[in-house]
C-alpha positions in Angstrom: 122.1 28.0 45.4 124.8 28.7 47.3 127.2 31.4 46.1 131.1 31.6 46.0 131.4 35.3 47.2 128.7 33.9 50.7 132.0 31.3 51.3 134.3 34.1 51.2 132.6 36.9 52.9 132.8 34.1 55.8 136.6 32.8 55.4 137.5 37.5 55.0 135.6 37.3 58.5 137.5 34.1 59.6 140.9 35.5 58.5 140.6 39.3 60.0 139.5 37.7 63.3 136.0 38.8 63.3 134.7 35.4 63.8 137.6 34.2 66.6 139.3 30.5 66.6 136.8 27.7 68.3 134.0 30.4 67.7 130.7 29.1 67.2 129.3 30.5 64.2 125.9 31.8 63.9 124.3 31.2 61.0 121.0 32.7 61.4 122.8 36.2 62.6 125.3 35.9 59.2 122.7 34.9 56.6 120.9 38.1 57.7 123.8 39.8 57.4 124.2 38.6 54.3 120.9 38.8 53.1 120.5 35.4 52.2 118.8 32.4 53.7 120.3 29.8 55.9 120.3 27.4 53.0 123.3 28.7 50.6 125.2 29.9 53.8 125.0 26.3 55.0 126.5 25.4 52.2 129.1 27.8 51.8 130.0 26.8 55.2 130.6 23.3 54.1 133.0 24.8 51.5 135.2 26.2 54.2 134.7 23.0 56.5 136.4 21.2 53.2 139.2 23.8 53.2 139.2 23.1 57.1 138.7 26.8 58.2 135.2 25.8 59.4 135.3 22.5 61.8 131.2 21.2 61.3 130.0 19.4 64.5 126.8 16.8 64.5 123.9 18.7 66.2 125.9 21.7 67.6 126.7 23.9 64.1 129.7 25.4 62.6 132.6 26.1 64.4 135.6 28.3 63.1 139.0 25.8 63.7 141.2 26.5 66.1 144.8 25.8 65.5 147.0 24.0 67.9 150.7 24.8 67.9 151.5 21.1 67.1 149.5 21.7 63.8 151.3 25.0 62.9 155.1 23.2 63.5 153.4 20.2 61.7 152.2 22.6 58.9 155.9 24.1 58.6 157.5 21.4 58.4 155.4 20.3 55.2 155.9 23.1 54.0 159.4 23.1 54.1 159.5 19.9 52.6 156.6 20.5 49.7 158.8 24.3 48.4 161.6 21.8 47.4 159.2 19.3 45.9 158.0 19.1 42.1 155.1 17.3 41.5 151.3 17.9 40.4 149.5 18.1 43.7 152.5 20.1 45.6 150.5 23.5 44.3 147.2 22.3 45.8 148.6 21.3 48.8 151.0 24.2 49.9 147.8 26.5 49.2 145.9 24.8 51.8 148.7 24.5 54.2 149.1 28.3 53.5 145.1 28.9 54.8 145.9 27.3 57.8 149.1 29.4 58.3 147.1 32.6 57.5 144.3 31.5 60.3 147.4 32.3 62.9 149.1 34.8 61.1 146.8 37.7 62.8 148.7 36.7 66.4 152.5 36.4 64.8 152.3 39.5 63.4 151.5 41.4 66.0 154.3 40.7 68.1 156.6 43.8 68.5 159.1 43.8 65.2 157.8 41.0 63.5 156.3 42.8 60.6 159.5 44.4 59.3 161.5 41.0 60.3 159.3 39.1 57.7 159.9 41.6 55.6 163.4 41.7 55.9 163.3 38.1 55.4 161.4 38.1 51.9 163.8 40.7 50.9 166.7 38.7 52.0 164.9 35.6 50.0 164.6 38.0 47.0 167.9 38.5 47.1 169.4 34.8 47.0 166.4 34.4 44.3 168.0 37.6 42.1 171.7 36.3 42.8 170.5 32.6 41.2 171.8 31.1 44.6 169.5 28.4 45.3 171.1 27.1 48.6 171.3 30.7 49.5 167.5 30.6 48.7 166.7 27.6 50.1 169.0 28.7 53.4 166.9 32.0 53.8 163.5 30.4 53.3 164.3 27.7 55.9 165.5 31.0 58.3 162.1 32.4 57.5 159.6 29.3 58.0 161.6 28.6 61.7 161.3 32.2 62.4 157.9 32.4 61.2 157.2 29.6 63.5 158.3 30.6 66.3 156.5 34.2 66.2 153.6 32.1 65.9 154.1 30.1 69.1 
C-alpha cells in the first residue's frame, strides 16, 4: 500500500531539482532508494501525475512535467484572477496553481537580485495589508505576480 510520505519524498525530489523537468523517472532506481517495491511507488507516482507534477506516458513510464512559459503566464494570470475571488474551490485551486509555480521557482530565483526583490515585494504587500489598503494590496500583489513572471521567463 502505497504510502503518503513515498509521494512526497518524490514531489521534495521534483521541487529541489533532483529529478529535472521532462526527466524520465526511474522507478526501479527510486523504489530502491526508497526501500520499497515498485508497487506503492507506482502509485505514489499516480498521486503526483493527479497533482500534474508527474506527466504518466502509455508504455514509456513516468515523466517529471515540464513547464512551458505559456503555462506559467497562463498560471498567473489565474492566479491573479482567483486572490480576488471568494468561492469554495478558489483554495483548492490556487494550491495547485501554486505547485506548478513552485516547479519553476528553482530557475526565477536564481537570477541575480531576485531573492531580495521578492522579498521586498511581500514586505511591501505586508505593508498595504497592515495599512488596511486593499487597492494598495491588491496594486502590490499584481506588481509582484508580473514581476514574478517575468523572472521566470
Amino acid at each position: 500500500m502505497p504510502q503518503p510520505r513515498d509521494g512526497r519524498r518524490c514531489g521534495q525530489r521534483i521541487f529541489k531539482r533532483e529529478l529535472e523537468p521532462g526527466s524520465w523517472i526511474d522507478e526501479l532506481k527510486i523504489a530502491e532508494e526508497f526501500g520499497i517495491s515498485r508497487t506503492p511507488l507506482r502509485e505514489a507516482l499516480k498521486v503526483l501525475a493527479a497533482e500534474g507534477l508527474v506527466t504518466m506516458k502509455v508504455r514509456r513510464g513516468a515523466y517529471v512535467t515540464e513547464v512551458s512559459q505559456q503555462d506559467l503566464a497562463d498560471v498567473h494570470h489565474l492566479l491573479r484572477l482567483l486572490e480576488i475571488a471568494n468561492n469554495r474551490w478558489r483554495d483548492q485551486m490556487v494550491a495547485d496553481l501554486r505547485k506548478v509555480m513552485k516547479l519553476n521557482r528553482h530557475n526565477s530565483l536564481l537570477k541575480t537580485g531576485r531573492i531580495e526583490e521578492s522579498l521586498a515585494e511581500h514586505r511591501a504587500i505586508m505593508d498595504a495589508l497592515a495599512a488596511r489598503d486593499p487597492a494598495l494590496t491588491a496594486q502590490r500583489m499584481a506588481e509582484h505576480f508580473a514581476n514574478e513572471l517575468e523572472a521566470a521567463t
